[in-house]
C-alpha positions in Angstrom: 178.7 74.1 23.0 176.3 74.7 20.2 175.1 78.4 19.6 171.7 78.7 18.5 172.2 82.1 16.6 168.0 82.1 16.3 168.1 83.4 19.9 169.8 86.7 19.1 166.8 88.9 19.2 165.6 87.3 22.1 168.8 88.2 24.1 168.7 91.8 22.8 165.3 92.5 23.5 165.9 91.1 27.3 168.7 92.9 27.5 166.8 96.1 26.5 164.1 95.7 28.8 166.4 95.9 31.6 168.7 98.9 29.9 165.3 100.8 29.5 164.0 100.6 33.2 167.3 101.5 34.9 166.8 104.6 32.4 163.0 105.0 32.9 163.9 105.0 37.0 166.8 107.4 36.5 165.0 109.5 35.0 161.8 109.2 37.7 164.5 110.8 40.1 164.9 113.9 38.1 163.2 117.1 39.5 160.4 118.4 37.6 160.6 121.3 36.5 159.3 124.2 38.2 159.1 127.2 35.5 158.5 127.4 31.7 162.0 126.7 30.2 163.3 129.3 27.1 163.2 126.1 24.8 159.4 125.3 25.3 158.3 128.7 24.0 158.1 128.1 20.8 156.0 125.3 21.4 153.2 125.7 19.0 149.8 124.6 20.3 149.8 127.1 24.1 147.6 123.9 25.9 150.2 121.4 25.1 152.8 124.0 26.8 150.0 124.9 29.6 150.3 121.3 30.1 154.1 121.0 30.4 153.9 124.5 32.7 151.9 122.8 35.3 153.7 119.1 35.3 150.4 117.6 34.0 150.7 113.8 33.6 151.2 113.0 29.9 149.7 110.0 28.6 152.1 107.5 28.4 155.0 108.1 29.9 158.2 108.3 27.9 159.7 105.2 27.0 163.3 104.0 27.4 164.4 104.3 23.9 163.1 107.9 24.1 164.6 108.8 27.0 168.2 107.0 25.5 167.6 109.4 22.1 167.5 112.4 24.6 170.6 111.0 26.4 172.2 110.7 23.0 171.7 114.1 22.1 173.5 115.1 25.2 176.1 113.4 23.8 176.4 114.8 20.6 176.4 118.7 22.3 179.6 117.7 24.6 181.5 116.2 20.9 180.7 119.4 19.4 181.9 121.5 21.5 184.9 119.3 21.7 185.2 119.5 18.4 184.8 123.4 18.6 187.2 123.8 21.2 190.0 122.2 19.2 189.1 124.1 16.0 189.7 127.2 18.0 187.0 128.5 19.6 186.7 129.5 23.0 183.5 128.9 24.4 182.4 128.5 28.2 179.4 126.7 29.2 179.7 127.2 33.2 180.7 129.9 35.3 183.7 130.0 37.7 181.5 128.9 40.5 180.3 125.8 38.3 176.8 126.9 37.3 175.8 126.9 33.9 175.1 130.4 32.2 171.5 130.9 32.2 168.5 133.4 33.0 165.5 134.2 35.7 162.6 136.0 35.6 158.9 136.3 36.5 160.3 135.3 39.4 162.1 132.1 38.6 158.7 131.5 36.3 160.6 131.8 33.2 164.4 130.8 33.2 166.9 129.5 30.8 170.1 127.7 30.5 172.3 128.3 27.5 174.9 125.5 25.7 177.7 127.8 25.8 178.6 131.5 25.1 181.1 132.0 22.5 184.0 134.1 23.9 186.2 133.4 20.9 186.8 132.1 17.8 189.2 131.9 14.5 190.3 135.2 13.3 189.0 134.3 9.8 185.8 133.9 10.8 185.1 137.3 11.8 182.8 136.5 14.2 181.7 139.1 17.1 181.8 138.0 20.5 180.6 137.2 23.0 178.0 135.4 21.4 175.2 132.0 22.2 176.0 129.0 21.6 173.2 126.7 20.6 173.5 122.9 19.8 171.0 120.0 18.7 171.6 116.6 17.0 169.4 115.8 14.3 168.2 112.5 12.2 169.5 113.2 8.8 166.1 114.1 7.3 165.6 116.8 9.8 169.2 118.0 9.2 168.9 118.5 5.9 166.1 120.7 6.3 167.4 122.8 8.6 170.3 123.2 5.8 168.3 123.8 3.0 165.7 126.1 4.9 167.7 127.9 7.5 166.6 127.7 11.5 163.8 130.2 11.5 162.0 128.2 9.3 163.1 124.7 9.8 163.0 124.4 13.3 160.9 127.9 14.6 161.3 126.0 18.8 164.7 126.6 18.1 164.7 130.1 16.6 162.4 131.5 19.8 164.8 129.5 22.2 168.0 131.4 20.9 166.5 134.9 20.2 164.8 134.5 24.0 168.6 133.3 25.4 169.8 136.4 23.3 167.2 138.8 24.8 167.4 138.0 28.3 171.3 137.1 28.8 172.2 140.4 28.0 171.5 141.8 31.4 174.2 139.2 32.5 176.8 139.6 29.6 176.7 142.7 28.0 176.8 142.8 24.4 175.7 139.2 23.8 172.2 140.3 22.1 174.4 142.5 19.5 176.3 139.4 18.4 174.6 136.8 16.5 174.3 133.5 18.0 176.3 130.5 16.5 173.6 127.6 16.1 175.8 123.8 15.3 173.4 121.3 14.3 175.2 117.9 14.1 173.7 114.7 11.8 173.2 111.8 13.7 173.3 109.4 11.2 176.3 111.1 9.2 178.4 113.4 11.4 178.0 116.2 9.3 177.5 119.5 11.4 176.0 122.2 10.1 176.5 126.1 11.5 174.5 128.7 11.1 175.0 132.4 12.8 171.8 133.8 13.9 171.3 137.7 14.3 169.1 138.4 17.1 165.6 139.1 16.2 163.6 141.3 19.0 160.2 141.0 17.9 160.3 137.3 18.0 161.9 137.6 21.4 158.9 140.1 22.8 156.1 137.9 21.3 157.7 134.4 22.8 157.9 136.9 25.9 154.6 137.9 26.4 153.1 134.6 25.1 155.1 133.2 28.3 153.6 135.7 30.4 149.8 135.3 29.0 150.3 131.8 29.8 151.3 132.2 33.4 148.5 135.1 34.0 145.7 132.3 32.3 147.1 129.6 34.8 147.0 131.2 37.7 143.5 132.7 36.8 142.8 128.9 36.1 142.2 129.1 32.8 142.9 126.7 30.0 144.1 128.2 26.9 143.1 127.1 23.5 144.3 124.5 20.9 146.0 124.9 18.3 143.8 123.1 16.2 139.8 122.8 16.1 139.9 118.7 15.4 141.8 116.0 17.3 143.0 114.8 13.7 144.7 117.2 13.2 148.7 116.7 12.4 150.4 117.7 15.5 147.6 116.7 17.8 148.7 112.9 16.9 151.7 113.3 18.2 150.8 115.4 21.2 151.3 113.1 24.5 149.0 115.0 26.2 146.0 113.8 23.5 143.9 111.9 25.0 143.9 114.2 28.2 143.3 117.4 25.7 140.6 116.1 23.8 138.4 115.1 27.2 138.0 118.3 28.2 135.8 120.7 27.2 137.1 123.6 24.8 
């Protein structure tokens, strides 16, 4: 038999279009989500996160490869904290009944689930416990900013995610707000992981808090709120999936 090696794309691509509809219908089985989720506040523009609060269609929906970058990711968190674990940490990301560690409030409007808490970790370290732990996996470019720049201002989502986990698990495990929160970062493209202890910062907390809040309140009064930005050209607007939607309606 003669292989025709000009027929390798053509294979991959068919065999891609099948991989990316099984994941497309997995993921069509998924409940929504019925709350605004601790790592959506810091969402920047409050219509695209009004959107997201209220399951409005997007678009387009996401596409297989974006959905298998999302899976990928989930990935990387369970080799970190593999990797973690056999470094010496202790860190627990359920409790004894199975349920992840997490928060609820507003009445189940507002909840969070956290990576992991920190229970432990190498003498050497110093570290105070118990503690959050936050992971994310990153393209390289978007690693090395968070490096060279520090959470807070690389990655801002991330920052109001763990000072709001930080805030409101502390009714739940006492002591967790005192203790900053270990944020791993790994490099997709490299391996490299990046750590990066982050002391809990209050007002940030309070003003992702009451932004939450404000957003609920405006919803239920049927409100929209506004835009982040006065023109549909604007940079994150272009990569908003709900932009076509936003942009039809009036101001």
């Amino acid at each position: 038999m003669t292989l025709d090696f000009n027929h390798r794309p053509i294979i991959a691509n068919q065999i891609n279009a099948h991989i990316d509809v099984a994941v497309q219908k997995a993921r069509s089985f998924q409940p929504e989500r019925e709350y605004l989720g601790a790592s959506r506040l810091g969402v920047s523009c409050a219509r695209a996160l009004q959107y997201e609060y209220t399951k409005t269609p997007k678009d387009e929906d996401f596409s297989g490869r974006t959905l298998r970058i999302f899976e990928i990711g989930h990935a990387f968190e369970t080799l970190a904290l593999s990797w973690l674990r056999q470094a010496g940490f202790s860190i627990f990301t359920q409790k004894p009944s199975g349920e992840a560690f997490g928060f609820s409030v507003a009445g189940g409007r507002i909840r969070g689930h956290v990576d992991g808490i920190v229970d432990s970790a190498p003498a050497d370290l110093g570290m105070s416990v118990p503690a959050i732990w936050e992971c994310k996996s990153l393209n390289a470019k978007s690693w090395r900013d968070t490096v060279k720049n520090g959470l807070r201002k690389s990655k801002p989502v991330y920052a109001v995610q763990v000072a709001t986990y930080q805030a409101y698990m502390e009714g739940s495990v006492p002591g967790i707000a005192a203790a900053p929160a270990l944020f791993t970062a790994v490099n997709k493209d490299t391996a490299e992981i990046y750590h990066e202890l982050v002391p809990f910062d209050a007002a940030l907390a309070q003003d992702a808090s009451d932004r939450a809040v404000n957003l609920i309140r405006a919803t239920e009064a049927g409100e929209a709120l506004p835009r982040i930005a006065a023109d549909e050209d604007h940079f994150e607007c272009k990569f908003c999936p709900y932009r076509v939607r936003c942009w039809q309606v009036a101001a």
